[in-house]
C-alpha positions as CSV (number, residue, x, y, z in Angstrom):
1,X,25.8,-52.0,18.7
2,X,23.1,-49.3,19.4
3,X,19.9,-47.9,17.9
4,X,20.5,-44.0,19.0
5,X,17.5,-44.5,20.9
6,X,19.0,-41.7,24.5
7,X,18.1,-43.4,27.3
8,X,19.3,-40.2,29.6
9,X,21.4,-37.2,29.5
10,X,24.4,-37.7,32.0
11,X,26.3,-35.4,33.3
12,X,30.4,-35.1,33.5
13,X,32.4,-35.1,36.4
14,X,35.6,-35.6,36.1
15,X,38.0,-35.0,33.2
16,X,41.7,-36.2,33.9
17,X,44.2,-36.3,31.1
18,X,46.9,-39.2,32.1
19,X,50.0,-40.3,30.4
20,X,48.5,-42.4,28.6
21,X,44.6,-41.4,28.3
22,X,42.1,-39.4,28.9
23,X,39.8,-40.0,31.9
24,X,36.1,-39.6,31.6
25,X,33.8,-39.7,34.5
26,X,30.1,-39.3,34.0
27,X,27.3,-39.8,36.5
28,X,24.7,-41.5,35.0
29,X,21.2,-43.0,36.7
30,X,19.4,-45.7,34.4
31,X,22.6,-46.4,31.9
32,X,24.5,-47.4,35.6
33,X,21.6,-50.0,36.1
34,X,23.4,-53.2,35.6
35,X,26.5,-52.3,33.6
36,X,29.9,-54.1,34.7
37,X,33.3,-53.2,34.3
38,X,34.2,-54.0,30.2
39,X,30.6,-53.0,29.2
40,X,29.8,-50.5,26.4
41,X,28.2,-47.1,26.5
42,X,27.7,-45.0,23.7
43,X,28.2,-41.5,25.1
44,X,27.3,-38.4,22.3
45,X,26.9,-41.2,20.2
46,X,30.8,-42.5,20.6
47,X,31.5,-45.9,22.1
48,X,33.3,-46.5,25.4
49,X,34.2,-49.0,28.0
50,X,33.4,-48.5,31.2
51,X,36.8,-49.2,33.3
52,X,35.6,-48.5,36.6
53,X,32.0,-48.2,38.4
54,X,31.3,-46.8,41.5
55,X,27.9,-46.4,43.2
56,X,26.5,-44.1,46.0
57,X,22.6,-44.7,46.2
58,X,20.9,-44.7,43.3
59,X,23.9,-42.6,41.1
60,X,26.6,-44.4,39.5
61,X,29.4,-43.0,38.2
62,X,31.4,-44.3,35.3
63,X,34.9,-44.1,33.9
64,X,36.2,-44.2,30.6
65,X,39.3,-44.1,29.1
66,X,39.8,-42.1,26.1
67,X,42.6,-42.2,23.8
68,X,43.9,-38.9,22.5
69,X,42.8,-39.5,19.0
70,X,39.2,-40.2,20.3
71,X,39.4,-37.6,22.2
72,X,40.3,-35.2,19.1
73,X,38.1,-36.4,16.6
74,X,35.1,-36.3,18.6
75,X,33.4,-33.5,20.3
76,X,34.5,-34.3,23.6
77,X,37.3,-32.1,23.0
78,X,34.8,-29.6,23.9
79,X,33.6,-30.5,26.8
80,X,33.6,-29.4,30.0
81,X,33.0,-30.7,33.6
82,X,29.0,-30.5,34.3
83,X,28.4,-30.5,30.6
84,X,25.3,-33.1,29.8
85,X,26.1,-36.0,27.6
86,X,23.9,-38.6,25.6
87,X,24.1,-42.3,27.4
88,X,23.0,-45.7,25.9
89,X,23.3,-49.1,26.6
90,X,24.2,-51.4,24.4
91,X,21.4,-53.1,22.6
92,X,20.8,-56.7,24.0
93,X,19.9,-59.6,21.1
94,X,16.4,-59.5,22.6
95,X,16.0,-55.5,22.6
96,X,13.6,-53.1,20.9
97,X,15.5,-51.5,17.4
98,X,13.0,-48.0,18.0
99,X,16.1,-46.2,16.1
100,X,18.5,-47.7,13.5
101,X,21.7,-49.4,13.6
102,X,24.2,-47.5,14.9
103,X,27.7,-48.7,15.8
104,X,29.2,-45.8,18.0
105,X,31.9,-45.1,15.7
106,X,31.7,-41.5,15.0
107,X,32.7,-40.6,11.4
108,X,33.2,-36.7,11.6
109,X,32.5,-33.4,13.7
110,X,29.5,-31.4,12.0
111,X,28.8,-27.7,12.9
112,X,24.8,-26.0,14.2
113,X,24.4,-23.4,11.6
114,X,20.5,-22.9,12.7
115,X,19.2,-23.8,15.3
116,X,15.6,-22.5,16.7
117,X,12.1,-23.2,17.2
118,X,9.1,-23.8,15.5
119,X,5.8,-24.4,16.9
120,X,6.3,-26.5,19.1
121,X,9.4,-28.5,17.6
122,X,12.8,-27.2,16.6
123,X,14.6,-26.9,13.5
124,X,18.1,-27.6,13.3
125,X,21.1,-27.6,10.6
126,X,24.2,-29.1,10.1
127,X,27.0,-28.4,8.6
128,X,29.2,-31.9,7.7
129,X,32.1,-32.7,5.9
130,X,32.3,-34.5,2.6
131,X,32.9,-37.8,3.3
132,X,30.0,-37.8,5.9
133,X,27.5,-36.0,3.6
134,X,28.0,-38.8,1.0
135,X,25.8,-40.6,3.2
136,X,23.2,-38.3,3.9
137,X,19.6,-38.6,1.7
138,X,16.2,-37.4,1.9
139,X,14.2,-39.8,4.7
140,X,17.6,-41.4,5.5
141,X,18.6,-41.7,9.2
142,X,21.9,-40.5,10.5
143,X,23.3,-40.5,14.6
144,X,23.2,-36.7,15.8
145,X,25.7,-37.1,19.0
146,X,24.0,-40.6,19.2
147,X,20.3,-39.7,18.6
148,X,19.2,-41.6,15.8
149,X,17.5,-38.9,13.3
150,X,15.4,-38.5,10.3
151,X,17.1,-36.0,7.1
152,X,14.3,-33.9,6.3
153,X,16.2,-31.8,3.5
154,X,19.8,-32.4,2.3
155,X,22.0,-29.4,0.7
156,X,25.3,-29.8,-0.4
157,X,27.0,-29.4,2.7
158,X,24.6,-29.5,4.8
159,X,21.3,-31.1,5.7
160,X,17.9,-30.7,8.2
161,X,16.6,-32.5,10.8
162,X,13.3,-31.7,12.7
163,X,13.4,-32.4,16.8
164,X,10.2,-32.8,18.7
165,X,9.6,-31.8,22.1
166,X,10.6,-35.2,23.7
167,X,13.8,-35.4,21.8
168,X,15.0,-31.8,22.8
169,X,13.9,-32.3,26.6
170,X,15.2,-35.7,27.2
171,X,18.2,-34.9,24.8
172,X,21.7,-32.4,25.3
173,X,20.4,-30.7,22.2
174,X,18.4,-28.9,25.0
175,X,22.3,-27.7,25.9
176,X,23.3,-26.9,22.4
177,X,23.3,-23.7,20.5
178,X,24.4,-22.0,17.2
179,X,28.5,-22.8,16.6
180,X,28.7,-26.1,18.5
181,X,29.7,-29.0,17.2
182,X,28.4,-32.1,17.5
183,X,29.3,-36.0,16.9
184,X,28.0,-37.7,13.8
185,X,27.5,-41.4,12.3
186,X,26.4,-41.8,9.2
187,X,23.7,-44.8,8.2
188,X,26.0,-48.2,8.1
189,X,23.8,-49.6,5.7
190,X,24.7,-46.7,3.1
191,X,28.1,-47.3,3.8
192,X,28.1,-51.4,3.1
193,X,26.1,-50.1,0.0
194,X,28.9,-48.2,-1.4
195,X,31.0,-50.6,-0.6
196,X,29.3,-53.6,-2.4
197,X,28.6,-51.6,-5.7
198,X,32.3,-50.6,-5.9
199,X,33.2,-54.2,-5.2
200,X,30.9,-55.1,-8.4
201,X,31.8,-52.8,-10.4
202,X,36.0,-53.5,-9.7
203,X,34.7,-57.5,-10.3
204,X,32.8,-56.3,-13.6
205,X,36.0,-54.4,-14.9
206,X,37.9,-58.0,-14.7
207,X,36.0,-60.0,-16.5
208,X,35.7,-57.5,-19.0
């Protein structure tokens, strides 16, 4: 479980395909700090394991296996060595929810149509498929490549979010531009939502 709160923007190293996977190395500073082999990392907002750590002073750099249909369905597929990703941690049962509950299972690709500033902050727009955009309301949060955001406007297939200076500096929406695509997750809560009301209203049917 994370909170798509970025705690730094790592930066890829290696990518090996294998016979059987795809290997992922990113170097990372703070998200290395303590992290053993088995341990989760959500990078662009998708979780991983880390299957092998190695250190050279402060730097760590960790490996991930990827299986071809993560790979695919996720924007890694884009990526390319020295490309910046999102890192987080897991969050500990004594940590600080500052975001909202995200699981690191990314539910579709969505596409930058806009993408510029204003004032000091930036606009940007995203173009998502159907069964992500269910999801997506006014106010509602949803996981942008792991950074947990705020909708400010929803279309039909589309919707607004508003980043402020911090987000876009400490963020690889600093990296992004018109055209690219980017990981999302929509809210789980929504989703349990659904999923209770459709349970009632199959139990309701029933007993009718």
């Amino acid at each position: 479980m994370f909170t798509g709160i970025v705690e730094e923007a790592g930066v890829i190293e290696k990518i090996k395909p294998t016979g059987k996977s795809i290997e992922l190395t990113v170097r990372a500073g703070v998200c290395g700090r303590g992290l053993k082999v088995g341990g989760s990392v959500a990078v662009n907002g998708c979780c991983l394991t880390a299957v092998k750590i190695t250190t050279r002073g402060k730097v760590k750099r960790i490996q991930f296996d990827l299986l071809e249909e993560s790979w695919q369905r996720t924007n890694f597929q884009f990526a390319k060595v020295g490309s910046l990703v999102n890192l987080e941690r897991s969050l500990r049962a004594n940590g600080e929810l500052g975001g909202h509950f995200v699981t690191g299972h990314v539910d579709g690709l969505g596409k930058i149509i806009r993408w510029e500033r204003a004032g000091k902050d930036h606009v940007l727009d995203i173009a998502a498929p159907p069964d992500v955009m269910r999801y997506v309301v006014f106010k509602g949060s949803i996981a942008v490549d792991g950074i947990s955001l705020t909708v400010a406007a929803v279309q039909k297939k589309n919707f607004r979010i508003w980043i402020i200076p911090h987000t876009f500096e400490v963020t690889v929406l600093r990296e992004r531009k018109i055209g690219d695509a980017v990981n999302l997750e929509a809210d789980l809560l929504g989703k349990y939502a659904e999923k209770f009301l459709a349970t009632g209203k199959t139990a309701r049917k029933r007993r009718a």
